[in-house]
C-alpha positions in Angstrom: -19.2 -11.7 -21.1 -15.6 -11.1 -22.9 -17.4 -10.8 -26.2 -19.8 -7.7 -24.4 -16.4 -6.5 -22.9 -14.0 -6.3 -25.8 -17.2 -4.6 -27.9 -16.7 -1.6 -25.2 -14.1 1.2 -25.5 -11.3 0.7 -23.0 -12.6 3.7 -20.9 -15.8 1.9 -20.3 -14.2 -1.7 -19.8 -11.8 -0.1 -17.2 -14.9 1.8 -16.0 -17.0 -1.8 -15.6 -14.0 -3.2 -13.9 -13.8 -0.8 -11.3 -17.5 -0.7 -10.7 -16.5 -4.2 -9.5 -13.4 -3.6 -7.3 -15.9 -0.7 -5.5 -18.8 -3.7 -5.0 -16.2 -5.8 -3.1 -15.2 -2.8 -1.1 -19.0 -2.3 -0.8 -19.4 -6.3 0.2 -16.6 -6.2 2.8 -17.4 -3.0 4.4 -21.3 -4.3 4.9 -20.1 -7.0 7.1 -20.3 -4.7 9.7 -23.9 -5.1 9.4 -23.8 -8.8 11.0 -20.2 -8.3 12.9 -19.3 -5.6 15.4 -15.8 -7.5 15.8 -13.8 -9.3 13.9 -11.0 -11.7 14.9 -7.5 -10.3 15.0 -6.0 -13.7 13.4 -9.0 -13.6 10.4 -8.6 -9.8 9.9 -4.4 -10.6 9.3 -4.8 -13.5 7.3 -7.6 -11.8 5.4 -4.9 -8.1 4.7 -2.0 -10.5 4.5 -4.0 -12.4 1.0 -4.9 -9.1 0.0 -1.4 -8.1 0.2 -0.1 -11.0 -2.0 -2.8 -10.8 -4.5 -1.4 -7.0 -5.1 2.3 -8.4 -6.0 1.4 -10.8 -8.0 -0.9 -8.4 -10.0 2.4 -5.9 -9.7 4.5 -8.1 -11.9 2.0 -10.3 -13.6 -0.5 -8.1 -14.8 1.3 -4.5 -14.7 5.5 -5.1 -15.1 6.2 -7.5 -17.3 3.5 -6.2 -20.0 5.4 -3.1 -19.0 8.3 -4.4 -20.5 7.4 -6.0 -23.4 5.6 -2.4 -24.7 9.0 -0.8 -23.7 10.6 -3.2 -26.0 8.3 -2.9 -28.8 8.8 1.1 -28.6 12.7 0.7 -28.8 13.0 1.9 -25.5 15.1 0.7 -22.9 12.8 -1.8 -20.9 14.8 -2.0 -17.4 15.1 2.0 -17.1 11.9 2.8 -18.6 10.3 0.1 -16.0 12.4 1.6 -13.4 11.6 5.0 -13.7 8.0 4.3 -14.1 8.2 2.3 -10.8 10.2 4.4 -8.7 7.7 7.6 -9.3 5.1 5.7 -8.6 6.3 5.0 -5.4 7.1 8.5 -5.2 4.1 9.8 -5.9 2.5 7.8 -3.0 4.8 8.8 -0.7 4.5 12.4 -1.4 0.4 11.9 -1.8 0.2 9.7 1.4 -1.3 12.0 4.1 -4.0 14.2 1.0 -5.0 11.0 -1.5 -6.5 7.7 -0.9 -4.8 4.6 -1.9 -7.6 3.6 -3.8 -6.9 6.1 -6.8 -3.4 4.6 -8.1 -5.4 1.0 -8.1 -8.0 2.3 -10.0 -5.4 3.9 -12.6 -3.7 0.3 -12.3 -7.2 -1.3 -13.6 -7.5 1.9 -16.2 -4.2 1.6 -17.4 -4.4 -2.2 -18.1 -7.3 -1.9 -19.9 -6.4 0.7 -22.0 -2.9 -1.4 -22.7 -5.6 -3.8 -23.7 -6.6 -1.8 -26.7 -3.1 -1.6 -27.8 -2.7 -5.4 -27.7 -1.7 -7.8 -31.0 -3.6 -10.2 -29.0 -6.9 -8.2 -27.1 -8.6 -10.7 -26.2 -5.8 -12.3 -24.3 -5.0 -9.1 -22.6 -8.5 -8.3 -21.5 -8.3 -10.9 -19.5 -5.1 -10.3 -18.2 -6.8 -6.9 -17.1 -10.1 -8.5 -15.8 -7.5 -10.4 -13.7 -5.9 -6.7 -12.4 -9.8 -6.0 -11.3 -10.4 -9.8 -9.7 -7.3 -8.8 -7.7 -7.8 -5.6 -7.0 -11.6 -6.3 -5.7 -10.1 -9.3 -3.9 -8.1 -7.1 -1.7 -10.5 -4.4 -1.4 -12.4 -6.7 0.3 -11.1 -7.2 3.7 -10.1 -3.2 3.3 -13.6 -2.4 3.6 -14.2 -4.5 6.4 -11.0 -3.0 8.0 -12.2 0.5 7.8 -16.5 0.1 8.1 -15.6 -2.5 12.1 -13.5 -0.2 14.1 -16.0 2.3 13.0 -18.6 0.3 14.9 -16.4 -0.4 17.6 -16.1 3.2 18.4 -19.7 4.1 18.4 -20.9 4.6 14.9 -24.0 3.4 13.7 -24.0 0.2 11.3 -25.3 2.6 8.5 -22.7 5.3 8.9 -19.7 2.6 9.3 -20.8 1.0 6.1 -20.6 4.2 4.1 -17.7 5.6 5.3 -16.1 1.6 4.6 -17.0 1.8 1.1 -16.3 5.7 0.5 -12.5 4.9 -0.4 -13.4 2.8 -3.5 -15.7 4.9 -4.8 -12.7 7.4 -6.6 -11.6 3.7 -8.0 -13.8 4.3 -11.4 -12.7 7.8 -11.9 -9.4 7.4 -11.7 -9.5 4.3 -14.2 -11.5 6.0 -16.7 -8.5 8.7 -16.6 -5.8 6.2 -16.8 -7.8 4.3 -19.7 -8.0 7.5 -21.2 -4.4 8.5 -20.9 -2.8 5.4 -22.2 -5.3 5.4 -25.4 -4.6 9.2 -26.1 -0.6 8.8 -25.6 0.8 5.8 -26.7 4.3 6.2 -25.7 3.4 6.4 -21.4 2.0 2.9 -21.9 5.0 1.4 -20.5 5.5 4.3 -18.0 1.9 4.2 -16.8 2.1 0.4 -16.6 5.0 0.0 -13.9 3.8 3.4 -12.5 0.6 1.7 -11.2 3.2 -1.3 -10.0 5.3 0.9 -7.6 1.7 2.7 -6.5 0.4 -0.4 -5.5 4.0 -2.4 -4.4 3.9 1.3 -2.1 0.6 0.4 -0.3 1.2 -3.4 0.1 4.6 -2.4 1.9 3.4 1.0 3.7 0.4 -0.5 5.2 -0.9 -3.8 4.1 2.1 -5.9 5.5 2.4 -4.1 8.4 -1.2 -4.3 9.6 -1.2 -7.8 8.6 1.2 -8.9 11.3 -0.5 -6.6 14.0 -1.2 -9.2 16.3 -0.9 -10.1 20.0 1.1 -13.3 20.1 4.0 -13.1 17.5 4.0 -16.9 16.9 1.4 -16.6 14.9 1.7 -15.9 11.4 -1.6 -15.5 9.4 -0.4 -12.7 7.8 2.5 -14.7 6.0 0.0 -17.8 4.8 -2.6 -14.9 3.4 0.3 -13.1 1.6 1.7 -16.4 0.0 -1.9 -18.1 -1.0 -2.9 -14.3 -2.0 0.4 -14.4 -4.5 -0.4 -18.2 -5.3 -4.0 -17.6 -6.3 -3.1 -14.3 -7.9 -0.6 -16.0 -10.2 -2.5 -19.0 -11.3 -5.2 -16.5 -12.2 -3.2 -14.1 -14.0 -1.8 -16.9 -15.9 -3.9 -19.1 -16.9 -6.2 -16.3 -17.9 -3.6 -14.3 -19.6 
């Protein structure tokens, strides 16, 4: 499987590795097919893992190759990362209410795979990016679930709810094949683009992940926290030992 994968150009890796973080959008919005509800408690543990997951990938997978390329381009690494972060914040904010969410992840996988390319070592960062995709489609997950349900619950048919739920992830391979593209073509963002995709994706895991995470009835409970910390756990170990 890595062999097939580092044979492709980084537009078509970042392409297969969004094909998967849209089939686990897919998986979790088709739930709604044997579930018209789903517990409060499982939905916040399930958003809170998906947030932690996303963090971990933030610094893991997307900063801190973000400032090693900043270093090897003689660049400053703490303002080049903080720039790069701070728009891509901005750009969510800004985008938040005309763009789905689902576009800066996919440019998150694209732009990892395409700092693949660039790599002394490929092999070792393809799977560092494969690991951006097993997180990415981790989270995705319970998002699909979270959007295909309440559609249920309010009257839509199983069929309808399950497209609509996995609708958002399918701009995820577009916008990867651009970011794969970008980074391949111009050299010099690859730092930029790589802690832009961190402060896009640190943006939804604080905007709307967290918070839906601890929407719950009885504030002793905290599923949301234990998903977020195993989410970051898990997310680490595989970003590690894989990269």
């Amino acid at each position: 499987m890595i062999e097939w994968l580092l044979s492709l150009d980084a537009w078509q890796q970042a392409l297969v590795g969004t094909l998967f973080t849209w089939g686990m959008t897919a998986l979790g919005a088709a739930l709604v097919f044997f579930f018209k509800n789903i517990n409060r408690n499982v939905l916040n543990l399930m958003l809170g893992f998906a947030s932690g997951v996303m963090i971990a990938a933030s610094f893991w997978s997307l900063l801190d190759p973000a400032i090693v390329a900043a270093e090897e381009n003689g660049s400053i690494p703490w303002l080049v990362v903080s720039l790069g972060f701070g728009l891509g914040g901005l750009f969510l904010y800004l985008a938040d209410k005309t763009i789905l969410h689902n576009i800066p992840e996919g440019l998150a996988v694209g732009v990892a795979f395409g700092a693949a390319s660039e790599a002394a070592n490929p092999t070792a960062a393809v799977l560092a990016a494969i690991s951006v995709s097993l997180g990415i489609g981790i989270q995705n997950f319970p998002e699909g679930a979270a959007v295909s349900i309440p559609l249920r619950q309010e009257g839509l048919s199983r069929t309808r709810s399950f497209l609509y739920g996995q609708a958002s992830g399918l701009v995820e391979p577009i916008a990867a094949v651009i970011g794969a593209l970008l980074v391949t073509s111009v050299e010099p963002l690859l730092p930029y683009a790589l802690s832009f995709a961190a402060g896009a994706m640190i943006y939804v895991v604080v905007e709307e992940l967290i918070p839906e995470a601890q929407a719950t009835t009885d504030s002793k409970h905290h599923y949301g926290v234990f998903g977020a910390m195993s989410g970051f756990i898990i997310m680490m170990i595989l970003d590690v030992a894989l990269g």
